[in-house]
N, C-alpha and C positions, 0 to 999 in steps of 0.2 A: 263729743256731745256735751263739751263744758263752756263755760264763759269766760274768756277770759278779758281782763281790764288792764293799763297800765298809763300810769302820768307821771309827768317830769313838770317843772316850772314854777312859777313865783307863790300858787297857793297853796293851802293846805288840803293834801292829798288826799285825806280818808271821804272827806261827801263828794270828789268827784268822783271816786273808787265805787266808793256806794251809789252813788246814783247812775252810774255806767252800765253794774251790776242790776240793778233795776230791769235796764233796758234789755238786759243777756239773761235776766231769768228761765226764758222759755227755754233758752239752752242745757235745765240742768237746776235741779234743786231739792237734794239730794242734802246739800251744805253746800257752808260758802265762807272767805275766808278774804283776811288782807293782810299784806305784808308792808307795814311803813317804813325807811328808814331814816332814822331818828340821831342825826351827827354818825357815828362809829357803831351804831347798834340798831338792828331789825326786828322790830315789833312786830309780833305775830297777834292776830285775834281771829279766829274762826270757831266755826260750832254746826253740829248736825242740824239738817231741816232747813227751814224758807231763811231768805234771806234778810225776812222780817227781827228773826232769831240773832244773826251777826248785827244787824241794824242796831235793836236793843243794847246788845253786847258792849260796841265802837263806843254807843252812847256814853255810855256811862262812863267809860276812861278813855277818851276817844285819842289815838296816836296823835303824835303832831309830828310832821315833818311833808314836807315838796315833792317827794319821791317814792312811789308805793305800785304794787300789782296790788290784783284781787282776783276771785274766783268764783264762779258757782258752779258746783258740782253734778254731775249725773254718772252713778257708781258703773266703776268697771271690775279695778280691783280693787278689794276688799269693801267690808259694807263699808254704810252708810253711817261714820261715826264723828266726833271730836278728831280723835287721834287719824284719821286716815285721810280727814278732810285736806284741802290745799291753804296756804302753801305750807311748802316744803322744807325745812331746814336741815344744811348739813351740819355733821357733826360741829366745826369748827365753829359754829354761828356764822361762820362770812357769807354763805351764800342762802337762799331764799329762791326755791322755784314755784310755779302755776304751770298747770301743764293740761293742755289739751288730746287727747291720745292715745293712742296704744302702744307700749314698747314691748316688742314680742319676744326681745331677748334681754328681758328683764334680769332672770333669774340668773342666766351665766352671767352678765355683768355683777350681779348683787353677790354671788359667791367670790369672784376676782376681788371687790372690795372688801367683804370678812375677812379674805383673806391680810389685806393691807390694813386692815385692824378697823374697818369702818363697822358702827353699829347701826342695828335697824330697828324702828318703834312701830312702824306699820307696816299694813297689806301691801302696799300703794306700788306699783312699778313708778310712780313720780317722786316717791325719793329716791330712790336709786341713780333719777339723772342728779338729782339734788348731790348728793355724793358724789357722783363723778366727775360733773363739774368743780368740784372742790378738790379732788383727784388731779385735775387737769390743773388747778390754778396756781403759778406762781409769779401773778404781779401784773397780770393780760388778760382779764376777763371773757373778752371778744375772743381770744385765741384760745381762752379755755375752753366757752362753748362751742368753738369751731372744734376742738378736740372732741368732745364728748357727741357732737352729733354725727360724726363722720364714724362714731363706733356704735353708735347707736340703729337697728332695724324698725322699723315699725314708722308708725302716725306720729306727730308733734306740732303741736304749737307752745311755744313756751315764752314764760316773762322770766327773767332772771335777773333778781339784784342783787347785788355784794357788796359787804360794809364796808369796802376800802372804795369805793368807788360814792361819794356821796350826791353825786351831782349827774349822774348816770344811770341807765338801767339797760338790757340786753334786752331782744327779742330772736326769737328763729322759729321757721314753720316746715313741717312736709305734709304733705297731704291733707293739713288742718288748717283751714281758715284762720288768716291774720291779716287784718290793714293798720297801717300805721296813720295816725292823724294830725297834720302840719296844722299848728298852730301858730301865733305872735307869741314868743314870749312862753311858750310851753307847748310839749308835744306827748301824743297818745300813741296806745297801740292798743287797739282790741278786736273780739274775735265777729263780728257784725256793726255796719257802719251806725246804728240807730245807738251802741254804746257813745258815740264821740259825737254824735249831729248834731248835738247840741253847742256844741264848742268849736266844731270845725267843717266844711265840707271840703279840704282839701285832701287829700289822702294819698296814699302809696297802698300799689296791692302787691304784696311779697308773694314772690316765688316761691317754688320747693328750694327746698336747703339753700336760703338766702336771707343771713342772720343782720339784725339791726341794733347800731349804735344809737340810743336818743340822750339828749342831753336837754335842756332848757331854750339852748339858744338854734341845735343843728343835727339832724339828724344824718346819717351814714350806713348803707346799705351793701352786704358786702356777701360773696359769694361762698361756697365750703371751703375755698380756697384761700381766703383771707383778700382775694382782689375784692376791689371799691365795683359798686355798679351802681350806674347813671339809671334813673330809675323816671318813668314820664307820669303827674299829677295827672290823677283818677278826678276829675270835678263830679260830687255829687247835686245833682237838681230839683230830687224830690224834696218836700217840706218835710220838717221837724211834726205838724201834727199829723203826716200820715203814721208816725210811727206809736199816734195817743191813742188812750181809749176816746176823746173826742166825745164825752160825756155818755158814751154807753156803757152798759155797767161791764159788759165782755169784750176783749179783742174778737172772741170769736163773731159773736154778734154786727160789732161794724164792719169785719168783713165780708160777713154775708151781706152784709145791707150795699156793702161796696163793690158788688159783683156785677148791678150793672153798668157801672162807669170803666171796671178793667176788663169788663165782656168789649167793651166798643174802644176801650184804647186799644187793646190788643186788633181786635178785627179792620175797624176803621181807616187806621194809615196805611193799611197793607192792599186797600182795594183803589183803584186809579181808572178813572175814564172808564169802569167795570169792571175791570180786569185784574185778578191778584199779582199784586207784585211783593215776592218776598223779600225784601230791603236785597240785600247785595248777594241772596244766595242766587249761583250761578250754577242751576241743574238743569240742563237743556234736556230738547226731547230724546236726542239722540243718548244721551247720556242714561238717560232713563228706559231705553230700548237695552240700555246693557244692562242692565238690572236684573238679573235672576229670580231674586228674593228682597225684601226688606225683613231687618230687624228691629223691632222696637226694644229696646231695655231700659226699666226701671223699677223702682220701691215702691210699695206701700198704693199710698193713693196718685201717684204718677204709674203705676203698673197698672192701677185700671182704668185713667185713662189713655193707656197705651192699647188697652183691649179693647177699647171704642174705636182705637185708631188702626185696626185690626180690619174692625166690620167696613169702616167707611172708606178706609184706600180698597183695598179686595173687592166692596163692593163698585168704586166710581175709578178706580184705575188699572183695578184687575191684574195686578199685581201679589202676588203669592208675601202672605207677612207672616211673620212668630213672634208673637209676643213674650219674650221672660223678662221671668225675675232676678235683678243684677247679680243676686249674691250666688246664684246656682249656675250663671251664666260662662262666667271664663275658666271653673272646674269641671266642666265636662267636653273641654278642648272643643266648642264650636265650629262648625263646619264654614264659616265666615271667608271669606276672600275678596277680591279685586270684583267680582262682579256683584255683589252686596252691597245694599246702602244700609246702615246700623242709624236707627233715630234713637236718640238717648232723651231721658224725659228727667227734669231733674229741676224742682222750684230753686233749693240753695245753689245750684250748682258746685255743690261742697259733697253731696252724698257719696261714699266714700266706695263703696260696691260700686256704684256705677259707674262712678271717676275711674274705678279699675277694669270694667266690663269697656270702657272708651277705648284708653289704653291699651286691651286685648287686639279692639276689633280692628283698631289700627295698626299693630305691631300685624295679623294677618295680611293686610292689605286692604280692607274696604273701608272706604267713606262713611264719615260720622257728620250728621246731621245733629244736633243738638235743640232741643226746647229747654232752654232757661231763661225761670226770673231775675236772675242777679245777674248785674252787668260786669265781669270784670273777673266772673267767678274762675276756677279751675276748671269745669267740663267748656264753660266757652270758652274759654281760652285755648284748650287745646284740639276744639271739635272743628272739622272742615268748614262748616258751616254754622252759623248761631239766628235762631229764629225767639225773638226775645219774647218772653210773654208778660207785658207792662200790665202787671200784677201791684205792684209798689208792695212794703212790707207788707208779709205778712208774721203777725206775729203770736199767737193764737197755733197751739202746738197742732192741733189737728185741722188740716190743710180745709180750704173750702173755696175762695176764691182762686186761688194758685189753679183747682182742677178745673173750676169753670174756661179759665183762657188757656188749660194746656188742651181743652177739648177746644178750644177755637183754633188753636195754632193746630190743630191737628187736621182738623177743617178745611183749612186755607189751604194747606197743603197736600188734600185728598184730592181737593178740586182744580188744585193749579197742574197737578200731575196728570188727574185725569184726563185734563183739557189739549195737556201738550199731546198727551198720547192719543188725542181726536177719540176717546172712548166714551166721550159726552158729548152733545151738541150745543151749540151757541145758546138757545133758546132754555132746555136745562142750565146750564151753568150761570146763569144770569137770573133763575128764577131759585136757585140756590143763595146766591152770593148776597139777592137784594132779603130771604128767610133769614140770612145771617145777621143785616143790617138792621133785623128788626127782634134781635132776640134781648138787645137789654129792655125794652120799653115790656118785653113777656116776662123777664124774670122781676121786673119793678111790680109786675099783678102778682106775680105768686108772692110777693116778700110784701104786698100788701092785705094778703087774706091768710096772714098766717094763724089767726086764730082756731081756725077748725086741726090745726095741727096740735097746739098747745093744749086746746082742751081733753085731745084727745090723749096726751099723752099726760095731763094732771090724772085720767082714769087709768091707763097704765102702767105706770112708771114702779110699778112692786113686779113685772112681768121678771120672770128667773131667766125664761130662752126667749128667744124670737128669731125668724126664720124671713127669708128675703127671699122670693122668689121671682121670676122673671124669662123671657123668651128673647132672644136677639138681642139688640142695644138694651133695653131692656135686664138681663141678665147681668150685663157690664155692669150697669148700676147698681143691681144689689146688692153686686161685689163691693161696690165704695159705700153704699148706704148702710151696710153689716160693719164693714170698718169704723166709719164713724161712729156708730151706738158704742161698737166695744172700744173704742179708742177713749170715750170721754165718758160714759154712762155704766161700765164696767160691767155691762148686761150681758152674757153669752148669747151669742145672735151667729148664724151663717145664711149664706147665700147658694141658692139651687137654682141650675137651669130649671124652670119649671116641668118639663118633659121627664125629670130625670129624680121625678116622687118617689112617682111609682116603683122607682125600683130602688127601695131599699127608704129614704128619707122619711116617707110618710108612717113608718112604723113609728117617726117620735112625735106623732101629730097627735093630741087628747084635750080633755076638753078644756076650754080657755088659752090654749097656744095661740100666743100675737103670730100672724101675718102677713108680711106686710109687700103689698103687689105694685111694683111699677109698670104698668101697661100701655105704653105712650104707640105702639107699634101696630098699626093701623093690620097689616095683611095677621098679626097673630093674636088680635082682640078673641076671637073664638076659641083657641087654644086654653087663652089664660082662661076666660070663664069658664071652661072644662076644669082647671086647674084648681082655681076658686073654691069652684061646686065640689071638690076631691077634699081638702082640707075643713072644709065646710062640714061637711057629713061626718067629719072626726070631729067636731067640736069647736074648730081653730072660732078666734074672732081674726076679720082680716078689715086691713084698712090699706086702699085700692089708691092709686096717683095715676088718673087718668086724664085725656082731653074734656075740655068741656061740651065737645059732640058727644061722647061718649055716653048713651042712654042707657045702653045694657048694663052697665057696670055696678048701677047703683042698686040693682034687681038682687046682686050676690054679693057683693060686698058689705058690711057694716056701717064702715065709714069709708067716703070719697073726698080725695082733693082735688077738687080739679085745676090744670093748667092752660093753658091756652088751645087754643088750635095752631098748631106748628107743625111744619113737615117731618113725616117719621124720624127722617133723616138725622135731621139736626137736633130735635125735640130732647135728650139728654142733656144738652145746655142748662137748657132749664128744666129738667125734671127732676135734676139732680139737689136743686135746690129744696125742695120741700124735705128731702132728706136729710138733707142736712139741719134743719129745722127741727126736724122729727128727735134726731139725735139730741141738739141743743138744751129742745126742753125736757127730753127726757132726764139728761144728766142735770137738769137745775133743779127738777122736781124731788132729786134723791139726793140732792146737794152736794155736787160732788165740785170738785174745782175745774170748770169748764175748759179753760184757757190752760191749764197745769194737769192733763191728768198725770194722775202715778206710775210710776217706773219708764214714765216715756219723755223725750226729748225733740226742739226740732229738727235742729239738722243732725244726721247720724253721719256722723264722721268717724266711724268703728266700725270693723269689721265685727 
């Protein structure tokens, strides 16, 4: 969950360092650090807090030399300080680590080296490689950190430079995202391709435990073995400003606004002559007759919408699904096999739970389906299947577009299963597919009347709890619409089926409790307004996300957004949206840092 940076070549290191880091802040900003090497000697400058903080710092005595890592930080071990920040030095001065990761067997290494007279200044499991690399080195860098990560358990990405080497730096990865960046005349490594896009879009995507030589002129990619491995150029083809703010003041912002252009990239190329075609996945009907169960697994706001992806196969292909959560999922030995399909849901395709819940389901025997936004990632790479969701960055820590097209990929694939399995008719599926073709031009109306959400939330934006309630699809979304508030607005918020007040929930309802009802679900409009009327009578204010047929609604609710008229079905596409809006300006009105909140990170690559 950190940034990492690294350049070789003809300039001076530290503003490409720095402006790489820039681009990797969302990774981690906790502190942040560089490591220049300067002839025979490694110049360290780091400091706790934004990277605004090391910026300042560099300024003022800024390193000079060709060859540097850097870092921004998001705490594992030890806080968040000066001394624990990256990089890393070992005793000797020679070596200089950044380190992405977790090493789980930190401590026995760190005792083996006290023992060998090594001293230790911080929390950090990242000196400890720092030291043992140095342990390992006499005169072979590359063969040192082949040493140390072949003794090494746990997550890694790391930059490593050594003062005898001036014109060289190391890299190696497991389970942590690393690309390396082909340049003219200078080459990069870092941990998201938006750090280097500026300079390069050629690239290398490193394996597990597959450490790299870069120099100025040649890079070399070489296995835990010490063998060379022939490695095939990644061509990046998205633009340099999908990864800008693009003149709005938030990431999060443009990506909402950008939700209906990666709603129809993702939808669009996947429908042919009417009919979905999922690029090269090859799951027959028959294939899907063998099917038992599906699983979906994922984190955060990929878990919920995997629980949308729940209601809509079950409901159109009538297939038996379980939704968990990755990191509960391969500890409780999964009942998973040969007639199991596992759909994993994963924007970075870096998420480190679920990369291990993959893993699982395949080491049992069943087929992995994957939905990821990264091309090239780790879960595509090793999932049977890759269903891409052409999201382009995002980079705005709390997810918003990414769930809009993992609920289309989800879509695609409820309806392309239900279709083989004849559990839908030609006349449905078609008046399905063409609801779908028409859902970016409905989420362009809701991101065009977003005012009644904003003002509504300049009136409560001092609210302490707020409460999500919801029936079917509906429900799913509360679950994401509660995550976002408390992800970015730091408001304690949960979500209730709405059925499920009564029993027990509505005892924390009093007067002035926010909330907040998405009701898009045409057979359970009477339910919620039961539900309404319930919180009502305790005082609650509630502000209702209904269709714009929806007449009753404005009888019991306070305040009403309305969305289009769209079928039940699909309608969390875009209902999802206002919530995410909702969340938005709540956290602008208490001015919190949108795009950064606190103690969180985007891709979790930690257990």
């Amino acid at each position: 969950m950190c940034g990492i940076v690294g350049y070789v070549g003809g300039k001076n290191a530290a503003p490409i360092l720095l402006n790489g880091l820039k681009k990797l802040e969302y990774r981690g900003y906790d502190s942040a650090g560089v490591a220049i090497l300067d002839n025979d000697d490694i110049k360290v400058v780091k400091c706790k807090g934004r990277l605004a903080n090391l910026e300042e710092k560099v300024n003022c005595g800024m390193p000079v030399g060709n060859i540097g890592i850097g870092h921004t930080r998001w705490a594992t071990h030890g806080e968040p300080n000066d001394l624990n920040s990256h990089p890393h030095i070992s005793n000797s001065g020679k070596i200089a680590v950044v380190h992405n990761g977790i090493i789980e067997n930190y401590m026995e290494i760190k005792e083996f080296l006290e023992a060998e007279g090594y001293e230790f200044i911080s929390e950090t499991d990242t000196e400890v490689v720092a030291q043992l690399i140095d342990y390992h080195y006499h005169g072979d860098i590359v063969q040192a950190v082949i040493n140390s990560i072949n003794e090494i358990e746990g997550s890694y990405a790391l930059g490593v430079l050594c003062s005898d080497c001036p014109d060289k730096f190391v890299a190696a990865r497991k389970d942590s995202p690393l690309v390396v960046g082909l340049g003219k005349g200078e080459n990069f490594v870092a941990s998201d391709i938006p750090a280097i896009l500026e300079y390069t879009r050629d690239v290398y995507i490193l394996e597990d435990k597959e450490i790299v030589l870069l120099n100025d002129k040649e890079v070399t990619v070489y296995n835990n073995h010490g063998l060379i491995v022939q490695k095939k150029v990644f061509k990046v083809n998205w633009d340099v400003a999908a990864a800008e703010k693009s003149g709005y003041e938030h990431f999060m912002m443009k990506e909402m606004c950008e939700e209906p252009k990666v709603v129809k990239d993702t939808i669009s190329p996947r429908i042919k002559d009417g009919n979905i075609v999922l690029d090269n996945i090859k799951i027959t009907a028959e294939d899907l007759k063998n099917i038992d169960k599906i699983f979906i697994v994922a984190c955060g706001t990929a878990y919920h919408a995997g629980v949308v992806g729940k209601y809509i196969i079950e409901k159109l292909a009538r297939i038996p699904v379980e939704v968990d959560v990755a990191s509960e999922f391969r500890y409780r030995d999964p009942l998973v096999g040969d007639r199991n399909l596992v759909i994993i849901i994963s924007q970075s395709g870096e998420t480190i739970d679920t990369l291990f819940a993959l893993r699982e389901s395949k080491k049992k025997g069943a087929k992995v389906l994957s939905i990821v936004n990264v091309v090239g990632s780790s879960i595509a790479r090793e999932s049977d299947n890759v269903l891409y969701t052409w999201a382009g960055p995002e980079i705005a820590v709390a997810s918003t577009k990414a769930y809009n097209t993992q609920l289309s990929a989800l879509y695609l694939i409820a309806l392309d299963f239900a279709y083989k399995l004849g559990r839908i008719d030609k006349e449905y599926y078609s008046n399905i597919i063409e609801g779908l073709r028409a859902i970016p031009r409905e989420i362009e109306k809701v991101l065009a009347n977003k005012d009644t959400i904003q003002k509504f939330a300049a009136q409560h934006y001092n609210a302490k709890s707020i409460f999500f309630i919801g029936r079917g699809l509906d429900y799913a979304l509360s679950m994401e619409g509660s995550l976002k508030l408390k992800e970015i607005s730091y408001i304690h918020s949960e979500a209730y089926a709405g059925g499920e007040l009564k029993h027990g929930t509505i005892a924390l309802i009093e007067e002035g409790t926010l909330v907040i009802c998405p009701m898009t679900q045409d057979n359970l409009v009477e339910k919620m307004i039961s539900n309404i009327k319930e919180v009502k009578a305790r005082g609650a204010v509630v502000l209702a996300i209904a269709k714009e047929s929806n007449k009753q609604v404005s009888k019991v609710a306070d305040v009403v957004v309305a969305i289009p008229d769209v079928d039940s079905l699909i309608a969390p596409i875009v209902a999802v949206t206002p919530l995410q809006l909702f969340a938005y300006y709540m956290a602008l009105q208490k001015g919190c840092d949108v795009d950064k909140p606190r103690n969180l990170a985007k891709s979790v690559t930690v257990e």
